[in-house]
ZAMARGU-4260 file (C-alpha; in steps of 0.2 Angstrom, whole numbers, plus 5000, padded with zeros to 4 digits):
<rodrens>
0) 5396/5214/4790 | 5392/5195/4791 | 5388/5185/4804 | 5402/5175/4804 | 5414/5192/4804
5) 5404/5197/4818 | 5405/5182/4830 | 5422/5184/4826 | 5423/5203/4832 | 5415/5197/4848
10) 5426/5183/4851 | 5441/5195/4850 | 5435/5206/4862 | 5432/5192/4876 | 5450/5188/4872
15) 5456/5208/4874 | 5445/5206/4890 | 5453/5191/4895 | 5470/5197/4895 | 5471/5214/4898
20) 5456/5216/4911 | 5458/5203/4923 | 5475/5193/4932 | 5475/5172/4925 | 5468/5167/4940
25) 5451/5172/4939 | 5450/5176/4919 | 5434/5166/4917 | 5421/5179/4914 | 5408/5170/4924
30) 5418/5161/4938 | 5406/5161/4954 | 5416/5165/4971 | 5422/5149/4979 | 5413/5137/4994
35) 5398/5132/4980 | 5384/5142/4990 | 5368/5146/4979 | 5363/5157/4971 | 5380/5159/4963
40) 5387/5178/4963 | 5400/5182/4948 | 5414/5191/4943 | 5415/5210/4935 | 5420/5204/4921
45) 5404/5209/4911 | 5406/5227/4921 | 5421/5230/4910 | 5407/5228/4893 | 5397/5242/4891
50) 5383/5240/4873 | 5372/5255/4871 | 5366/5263/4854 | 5350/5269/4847 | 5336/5266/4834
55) 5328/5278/4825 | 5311/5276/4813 | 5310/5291/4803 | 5294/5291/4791 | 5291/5309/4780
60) 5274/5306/4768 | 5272/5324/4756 | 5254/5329/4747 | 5259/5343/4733 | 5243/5352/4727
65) 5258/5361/4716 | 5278/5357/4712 | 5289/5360/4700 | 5286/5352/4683 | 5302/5340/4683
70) 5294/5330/4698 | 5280/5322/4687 | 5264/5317/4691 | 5265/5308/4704 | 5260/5320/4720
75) 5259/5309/4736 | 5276/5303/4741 | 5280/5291/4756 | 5299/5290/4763 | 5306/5279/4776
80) 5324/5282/4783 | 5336/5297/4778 | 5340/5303/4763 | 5360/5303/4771 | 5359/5284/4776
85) 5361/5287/4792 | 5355/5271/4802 | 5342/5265/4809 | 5346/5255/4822 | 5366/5259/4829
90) 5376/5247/4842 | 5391/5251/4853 | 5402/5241/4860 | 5415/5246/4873 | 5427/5238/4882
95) 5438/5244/4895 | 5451/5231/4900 | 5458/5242/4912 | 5457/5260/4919 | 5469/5266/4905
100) 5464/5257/4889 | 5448/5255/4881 | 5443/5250/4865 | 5426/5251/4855 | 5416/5244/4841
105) 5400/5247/4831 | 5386/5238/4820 | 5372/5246/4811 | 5358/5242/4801 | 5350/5252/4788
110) 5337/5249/4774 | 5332/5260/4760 | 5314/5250/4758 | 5317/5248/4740 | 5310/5230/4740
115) 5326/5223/4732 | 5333/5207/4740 | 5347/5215/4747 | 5337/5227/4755 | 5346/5230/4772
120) 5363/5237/4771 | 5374/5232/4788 | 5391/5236/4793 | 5401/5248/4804 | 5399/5264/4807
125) 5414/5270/4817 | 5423/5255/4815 | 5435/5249/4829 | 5443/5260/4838 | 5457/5258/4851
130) 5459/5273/4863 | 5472/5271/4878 | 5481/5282/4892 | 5495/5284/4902 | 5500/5295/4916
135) 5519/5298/4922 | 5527/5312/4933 | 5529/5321/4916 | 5512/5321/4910 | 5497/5309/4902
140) 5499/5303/4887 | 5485/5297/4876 | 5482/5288/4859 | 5466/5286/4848 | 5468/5275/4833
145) 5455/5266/4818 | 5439/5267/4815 | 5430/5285/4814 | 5434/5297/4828 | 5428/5317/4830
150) 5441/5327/4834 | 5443/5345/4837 | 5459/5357/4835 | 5458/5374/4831 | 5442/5383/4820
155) 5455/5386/4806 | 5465/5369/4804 | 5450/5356/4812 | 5434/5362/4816 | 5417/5365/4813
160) 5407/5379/4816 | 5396/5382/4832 | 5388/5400/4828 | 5379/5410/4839 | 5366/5399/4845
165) 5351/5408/4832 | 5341/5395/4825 | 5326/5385/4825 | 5321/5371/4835 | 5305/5364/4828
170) 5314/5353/4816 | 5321/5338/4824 | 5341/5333/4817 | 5345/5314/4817 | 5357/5319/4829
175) 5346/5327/4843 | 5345/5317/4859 | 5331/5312/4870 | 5331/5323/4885 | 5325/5317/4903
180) 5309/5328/4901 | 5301/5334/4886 | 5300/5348/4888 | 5320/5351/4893 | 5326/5355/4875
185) 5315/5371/4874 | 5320/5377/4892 | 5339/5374/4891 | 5340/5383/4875 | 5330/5397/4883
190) 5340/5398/4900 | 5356/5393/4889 | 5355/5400/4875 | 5365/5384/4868 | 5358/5366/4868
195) 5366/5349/4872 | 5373/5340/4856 | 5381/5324/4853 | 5399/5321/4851 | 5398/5328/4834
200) 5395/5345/4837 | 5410/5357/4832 | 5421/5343/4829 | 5426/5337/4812 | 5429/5317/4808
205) 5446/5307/4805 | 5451/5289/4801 | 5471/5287/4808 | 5479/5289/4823 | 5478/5304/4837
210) 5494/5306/4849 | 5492/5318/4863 | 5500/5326/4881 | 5494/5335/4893 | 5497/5341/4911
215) 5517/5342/4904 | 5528/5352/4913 | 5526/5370/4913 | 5509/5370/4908 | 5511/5363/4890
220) 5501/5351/4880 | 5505/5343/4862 | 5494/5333/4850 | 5497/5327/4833 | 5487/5317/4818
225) 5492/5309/4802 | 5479/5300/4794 | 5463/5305/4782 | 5447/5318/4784 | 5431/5316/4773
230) 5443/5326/4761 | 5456/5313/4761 | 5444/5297/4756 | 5443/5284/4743 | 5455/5268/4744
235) 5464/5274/4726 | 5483/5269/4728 | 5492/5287/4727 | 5497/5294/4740 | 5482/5305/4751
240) 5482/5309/4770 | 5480/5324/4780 | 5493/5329/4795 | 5492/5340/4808 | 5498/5345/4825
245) 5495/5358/4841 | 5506/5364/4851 | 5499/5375/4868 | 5503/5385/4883 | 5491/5386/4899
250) 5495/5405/4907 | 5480/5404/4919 | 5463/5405/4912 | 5473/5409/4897 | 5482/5402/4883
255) 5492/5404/4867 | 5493/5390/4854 | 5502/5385/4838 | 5494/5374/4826 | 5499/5366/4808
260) 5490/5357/4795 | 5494/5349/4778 | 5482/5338/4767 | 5490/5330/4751 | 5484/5321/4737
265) 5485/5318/4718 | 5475/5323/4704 | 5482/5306/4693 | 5486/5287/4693 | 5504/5291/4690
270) 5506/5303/4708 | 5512/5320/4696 | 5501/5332/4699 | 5499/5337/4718 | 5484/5343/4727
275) 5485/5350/4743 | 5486/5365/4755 | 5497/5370/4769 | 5491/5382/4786 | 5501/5385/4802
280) 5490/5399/4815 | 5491/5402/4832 | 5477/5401/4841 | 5475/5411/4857 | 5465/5419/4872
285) 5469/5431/4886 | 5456/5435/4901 | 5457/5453/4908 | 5449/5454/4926 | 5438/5442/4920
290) 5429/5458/4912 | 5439/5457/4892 | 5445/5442/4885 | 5454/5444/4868 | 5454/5428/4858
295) 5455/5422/4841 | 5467/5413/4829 | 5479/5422/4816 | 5489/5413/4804 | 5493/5410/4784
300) 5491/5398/4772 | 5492/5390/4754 | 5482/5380/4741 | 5492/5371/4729 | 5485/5361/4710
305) 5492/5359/4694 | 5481/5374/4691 | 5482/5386/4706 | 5503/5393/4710 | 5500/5388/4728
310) 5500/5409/4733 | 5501/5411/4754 | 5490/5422/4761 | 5484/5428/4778 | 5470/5421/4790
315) 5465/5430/4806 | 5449/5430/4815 | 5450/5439/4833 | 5434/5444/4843 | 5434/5457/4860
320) 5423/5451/4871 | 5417/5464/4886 | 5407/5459/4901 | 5391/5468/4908 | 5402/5475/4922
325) 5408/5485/4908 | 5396/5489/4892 | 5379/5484/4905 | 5377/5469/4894 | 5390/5457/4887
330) 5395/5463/4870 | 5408/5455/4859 | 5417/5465/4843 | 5425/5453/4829 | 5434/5454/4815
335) 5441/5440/4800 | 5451/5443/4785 | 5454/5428/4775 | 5463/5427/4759 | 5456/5417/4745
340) 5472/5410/4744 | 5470/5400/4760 | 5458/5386/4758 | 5455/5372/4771 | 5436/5364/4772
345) 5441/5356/4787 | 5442/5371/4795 | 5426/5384/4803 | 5425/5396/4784 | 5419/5389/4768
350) 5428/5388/4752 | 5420/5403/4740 | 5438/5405/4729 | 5443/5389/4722 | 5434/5375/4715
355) 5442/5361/4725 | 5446/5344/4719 | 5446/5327/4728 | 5452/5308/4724 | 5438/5298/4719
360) 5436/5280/4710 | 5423/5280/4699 | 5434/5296/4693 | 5448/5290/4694 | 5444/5274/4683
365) 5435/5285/4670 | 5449/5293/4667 | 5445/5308/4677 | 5445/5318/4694 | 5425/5322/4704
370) 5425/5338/4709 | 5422/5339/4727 | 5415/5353/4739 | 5409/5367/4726 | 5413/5384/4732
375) 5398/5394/4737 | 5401/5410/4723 | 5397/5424/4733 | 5385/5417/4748 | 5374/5425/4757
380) 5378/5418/4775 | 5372/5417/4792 | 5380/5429/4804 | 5397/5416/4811 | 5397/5409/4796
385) 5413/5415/4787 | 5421/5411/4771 | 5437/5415/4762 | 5440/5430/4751 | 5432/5440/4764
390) 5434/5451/4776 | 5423/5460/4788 | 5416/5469/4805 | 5405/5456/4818 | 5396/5466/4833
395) 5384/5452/4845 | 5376/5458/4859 | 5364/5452/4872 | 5351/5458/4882 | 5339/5454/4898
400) 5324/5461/4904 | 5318/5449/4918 | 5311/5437/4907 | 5314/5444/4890 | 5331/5438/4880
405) 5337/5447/4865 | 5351/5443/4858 | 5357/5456/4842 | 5370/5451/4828 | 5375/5465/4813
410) 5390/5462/4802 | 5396/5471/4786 | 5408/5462/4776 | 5416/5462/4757 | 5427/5452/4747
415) 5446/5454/4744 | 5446/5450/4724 | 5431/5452/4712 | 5430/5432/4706 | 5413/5428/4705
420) 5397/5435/4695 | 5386/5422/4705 | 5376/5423/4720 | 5370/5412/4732 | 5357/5410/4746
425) 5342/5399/4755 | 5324/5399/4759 | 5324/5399/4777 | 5307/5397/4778 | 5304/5380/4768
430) 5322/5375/4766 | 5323/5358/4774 | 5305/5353/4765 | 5312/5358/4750 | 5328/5348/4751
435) 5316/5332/4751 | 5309/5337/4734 | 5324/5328/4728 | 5330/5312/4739 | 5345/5302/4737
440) 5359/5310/4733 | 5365/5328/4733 | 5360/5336/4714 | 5366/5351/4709 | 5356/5361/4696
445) 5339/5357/4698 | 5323/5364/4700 | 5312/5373/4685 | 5327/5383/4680 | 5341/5372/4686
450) 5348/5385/4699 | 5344/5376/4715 | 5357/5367/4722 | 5353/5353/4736 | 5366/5351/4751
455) 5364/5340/4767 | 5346/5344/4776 | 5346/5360/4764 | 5348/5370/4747 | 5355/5384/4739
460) 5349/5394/4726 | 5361/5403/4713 | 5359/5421/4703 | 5368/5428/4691 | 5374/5445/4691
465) 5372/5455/4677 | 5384/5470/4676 | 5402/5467/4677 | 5409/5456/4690 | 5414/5467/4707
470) 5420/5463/4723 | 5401/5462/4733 | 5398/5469/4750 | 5387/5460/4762 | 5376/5465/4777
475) 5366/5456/4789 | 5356/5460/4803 | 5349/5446/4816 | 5339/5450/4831 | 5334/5433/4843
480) 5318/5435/4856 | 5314/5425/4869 | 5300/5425/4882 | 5296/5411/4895 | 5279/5412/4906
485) 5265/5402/4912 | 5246/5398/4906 | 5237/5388/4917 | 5251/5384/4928 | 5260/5376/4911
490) 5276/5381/4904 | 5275/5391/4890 | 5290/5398/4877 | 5292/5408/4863 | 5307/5411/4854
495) 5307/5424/4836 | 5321/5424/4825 | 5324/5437/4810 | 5335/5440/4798 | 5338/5454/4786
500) 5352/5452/4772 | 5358/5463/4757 | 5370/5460/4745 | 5379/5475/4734 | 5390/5479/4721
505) 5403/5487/4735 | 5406/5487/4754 | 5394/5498/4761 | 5392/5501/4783 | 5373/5501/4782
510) 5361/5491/4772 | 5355/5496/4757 | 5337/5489/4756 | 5335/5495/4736 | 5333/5489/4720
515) 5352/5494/4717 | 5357/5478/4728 | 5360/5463/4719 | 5350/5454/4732 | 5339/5457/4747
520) 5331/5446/4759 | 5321/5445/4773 | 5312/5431/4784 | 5305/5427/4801 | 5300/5413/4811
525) 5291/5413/4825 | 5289/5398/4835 | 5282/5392/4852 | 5280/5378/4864 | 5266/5375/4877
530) 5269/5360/4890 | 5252/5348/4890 | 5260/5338/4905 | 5276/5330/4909 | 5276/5319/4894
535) 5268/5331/4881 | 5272/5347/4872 | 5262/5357/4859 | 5273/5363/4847 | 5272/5377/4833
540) 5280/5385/4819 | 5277/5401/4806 | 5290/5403/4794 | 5289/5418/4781 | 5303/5424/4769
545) 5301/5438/4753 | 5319/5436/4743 | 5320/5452/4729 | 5335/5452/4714 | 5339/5470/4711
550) 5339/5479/4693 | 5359/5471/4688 | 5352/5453/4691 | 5346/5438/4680 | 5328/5441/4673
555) 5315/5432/4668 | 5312/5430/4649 | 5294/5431/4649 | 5291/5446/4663 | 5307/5454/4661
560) 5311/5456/4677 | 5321/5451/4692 | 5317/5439/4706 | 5303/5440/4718 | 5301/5426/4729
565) 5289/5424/4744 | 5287/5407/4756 | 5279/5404/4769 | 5273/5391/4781 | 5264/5384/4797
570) 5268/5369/4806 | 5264/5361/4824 | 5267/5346/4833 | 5269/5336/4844 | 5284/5329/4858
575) 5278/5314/4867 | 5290/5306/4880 | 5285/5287/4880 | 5298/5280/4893 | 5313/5283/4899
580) 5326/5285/4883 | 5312/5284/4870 | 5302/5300/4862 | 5289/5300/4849 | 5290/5317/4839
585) 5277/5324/4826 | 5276/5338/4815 | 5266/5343/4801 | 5268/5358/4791 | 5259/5368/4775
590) 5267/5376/4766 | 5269/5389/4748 | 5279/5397/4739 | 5282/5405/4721 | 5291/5418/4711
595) 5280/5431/4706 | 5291/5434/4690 | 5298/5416/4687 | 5281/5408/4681 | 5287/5389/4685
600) 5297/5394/4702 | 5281/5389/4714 | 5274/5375/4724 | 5260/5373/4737 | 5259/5357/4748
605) 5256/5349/4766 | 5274/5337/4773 | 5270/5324/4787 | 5284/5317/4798 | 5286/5305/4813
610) 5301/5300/4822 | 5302/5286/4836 | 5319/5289/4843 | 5325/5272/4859 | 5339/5276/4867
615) 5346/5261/4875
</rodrens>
């Protein structure tokens, strides 16, 4: 954005200011009260403006003693910024000309440091966006319109997912806040179990226009969008928009919902050969004594391409959660079936059936169509994380002993229809380190024997499967620790996460930890954080994974045998809280890792990082 299209911005919020925020008579923003006395006191006008935003300096320098053999020579490598082009420094502004309508606009300013002239890229973010209310004896009525906003619906039609809270906090996301004490983070997610995210979190984003109701009569509530998701992008001419709608009922601390969604577009110039899907659910929950809650979201839904018939099929996800009044601890008991017939990536499960395909104009003007969102193949995932062509079992549980957490996860899972012979998994150990091995971009198909795969802030790796293709079962066990106590009159935590995955050639209730799997995998990270003062906390970090292909996978051509992967690392750091709204955050990690039968599958090296993080 250029100055002159930014003065221009500015200008046109005074004017919305102007005339919507104050009566004619005292319009002028800085009209003093009357009778000339000194000092002068002014309007509210500048009340009605609200600017705040951040800046972020994100520096990550990497020494490789080893690496693969298609990253050269070179061995010391410095980068500045984010390899997703977030920005560096984000302004918003946000007007509120009255108590039922505001608006807002952004400007940010980013640099990729290649020492080019046109270094610094500068623009909106979010764009304008309008947002108004309006309340009547029937209800308040809102609307949100332009620029970017994150909405949420239902975790099958718009939604992302939230899990189960088992992660690891010792890596920082762009998207992490400063908290008031530095030390906040770590005790909230210990007390919590669940941290404070920005407005991102579990929300999905969309360009168009929002129209909802609530407080109607009877309880009801009504939305309804038409517009584009990151699915519906690129400024070709064809048709291509998303639309969607919720209808729901309030029945106490209950309720039942209805729910559609329909994204449309074209996979040619000439608008002839329609991509889409269609899913209508209902979403619902029901509170029992306040000691059962049944909720979940059932429903069924189609994918349509000149290559797929566009098939319905079902889509149900329903959990039982019980209280400790009940079970002694709060247990919850889930189950999901989803066909591979229904595919919607704006939705909470990943697309593992159909190779999806998206509207893009540097395909479009070569003639051709970029393929968009790659299915996973059969993926090993996280226990909450669900894809299509699955269905499977969920039991969670968790546990106190006076200052002792435990949180347990088990699932057992298999797919509907045999469709892949690939399999896919991380490195939870190294697996943000190794996603900056390759910067800019998202490759696919890289690495020493091009099977790694690089998504945002992680990677994939993919096996093939020998024998003939089956549909795979899946187990996963995940237990969460956590301690709190004191040394030296300091706060001192200690959170362990582990994980234990096998994939098979059928469903199976237990694990089978043997070479007959196609896959096993197991890690650990242990991590802990020690409170120096106010201001400072000592962190640290042990990650270890050993990742084994079974006798029916891919095998090396030298060794002649399957995979056998082992990584590990250490890292500590420190939080420093400068000021108020601005934290200084280090980390510094070793790490190694290699393929004991896959002779060019290793590297060994140290990754410094340092983020300054302003709120303002």
């Amino acid at each position: 954005m250029n100055k002159k299209l930014y003065s221009l911005l500015i200008s046109l919020l005074m004017i919305f200011v102007q005339a919507f925020g104050q009566s004619k008579q005292d319009s002028a923003m800085f009209k003093p009260n009357s009778g000339g006395l000194q000092p002068k006191v002014y309007q509210k006008g500048l009340s009605n403006i609200n600017v705040s935003g951040y800046y972020r300096f994100s520096a990550n320098y990497s020494v490789m003693d080893m690496q693969y053999p298609e990253m050269g020579e070179l061995k010391n490598r410095l980068f500045l910024g984010d390899d997703s082009n977030l920005p560096q420094l984000s302004t918003t502004i946000t007007v509120i000309p009255s108590k039922n309508t505001s608006f807002s606009s952004d400007l940010y300013i980013w640099t990729p440091l290649t020492g080019s002239e046109n270094d610094y890229v500068k623009g909106l973010l979010l764009g304008v966006n309008l947002a108004g209310t309006h309340s009547t004896k029937f209800g308040t009525f809102g609307i949100k319109t332009g620029g970017i906003n994150w909405y949420k619906m239902s975790p099958f039609t718009f939604a992302t997912n939230t899990g189960y809270n088992r992660f690891s906090l010792f890596e920082r996301n762009p998207w992490d806040p400063n908290t008031r004490n530095v030390f906040e983070r770590y005790d909230t997610f210990y007390s919590n179990g669940s941290l404070s995210q920005d407005v991102r979190w579990g929300q999905q984003a969309f360009h168009g226009f929002i129209f909802e109701g609530k407080e109607l009569p009877k309880d009801f509530s009504f939305a309804f969008m038409y517009g584009k998701s990151q699915l519906n992008g690129g400024a070709v001419p064809t048709p291509n928009s998303l639309t969607a709608g919720r209808i729901r009922k309030d029945i106490g601390k209950s309720f039942v919902s209805v729910n559609g969604i329909r994204s449309h577009t074209y996979s040619d110039s000439l608008s002839l050969e329609l991509i889409g899907f269609n899913l209508v659910t209902s979403e619902f929950q029901f509170n029992l004594d306040d000691k059962i809650t049944v909720s979940g979201e059932v429903g069924s839904g189609n994918y349509f391409s000149p290559s797929a018939a566009g098939k319905w099929g079902e889509a149900l996800d329903i959990k039982v959660n019980f209280s400790k009044d009940i079970t002694f601890f709060p247990i919850e008991i889930r189950y999901f079936q989803i066909s591979p017939n229904v595919i919607n990536n704006n939705g909470v499960f990943w697309n593992s059936s159909v190779q999806e395909y998206s509207q893009s104009n540097t395909a479009v003007s070569a003639g051709g169509q970029n393929p968009l969102l790659i299915p996973f193949a059969s993926s090993l995932t996280t226990i909450g994380q669900i894809t299509n062509n699955r269905r499977g079992l969920i039991l969670n549980a968790d546990l106190k002993f006076k200052r002792q957490k435990l949180t347990l996860g088990y699932s057992m899972a298999n797919e509907m229809e045999a469709l892949s012979d690939q399999i896919t998994y991380g490195h939870p150990a190294n697996n943000l380190a190794l996603s900056r091995f390759w910067r800019w971009g998202f490759p696919t198909n890289v690495g020493p024997y091009n099977n790694i795969n690089k998504v945002y802030r992680g990677v994939y790796e993919t096996m093939e499967i020998t024998d003939s293709i089956t549909a795979k079962g899946f187990n996963s066990i995940e237990v969460s620790y956590k301690t709190f106590t004191k040394i030296l009159n300091r706060k001192f935590i200690l959170f362990y996460l582990g994980g234990y995955h096998t994939i098979q050639d059928n469903f199976s209730s237990i694990p089978k930890f043997s070479s007959q799997s196609y896959l096993r995998s197991y890690n650990h990270q242990l991590e802990f954080y020690y409170e120096l003062s106010p201001k400072v906390v000592f962190c640290n970090y042990l990650g270890y994974d050993r990742i084994y292909g079974g006798v029916n996978t891919e095998l090396d051509i030298n060794s002649n045998k399957p995979k056998n992967q082992e990584g590990m690392s250490y890292a500590c750091g420190f939080d420093f809280q400068l000021s108020k709204g601005t934290g200084l955050y280090v980390r510094q990690r070793w790490m190694k890792y290699e393929d004991r039968n896959f002779e060019f599958d290793h590297y060994k090296g140290t990754e410094t990082t340092v983020e300054l993080k302003i709120f303002f």
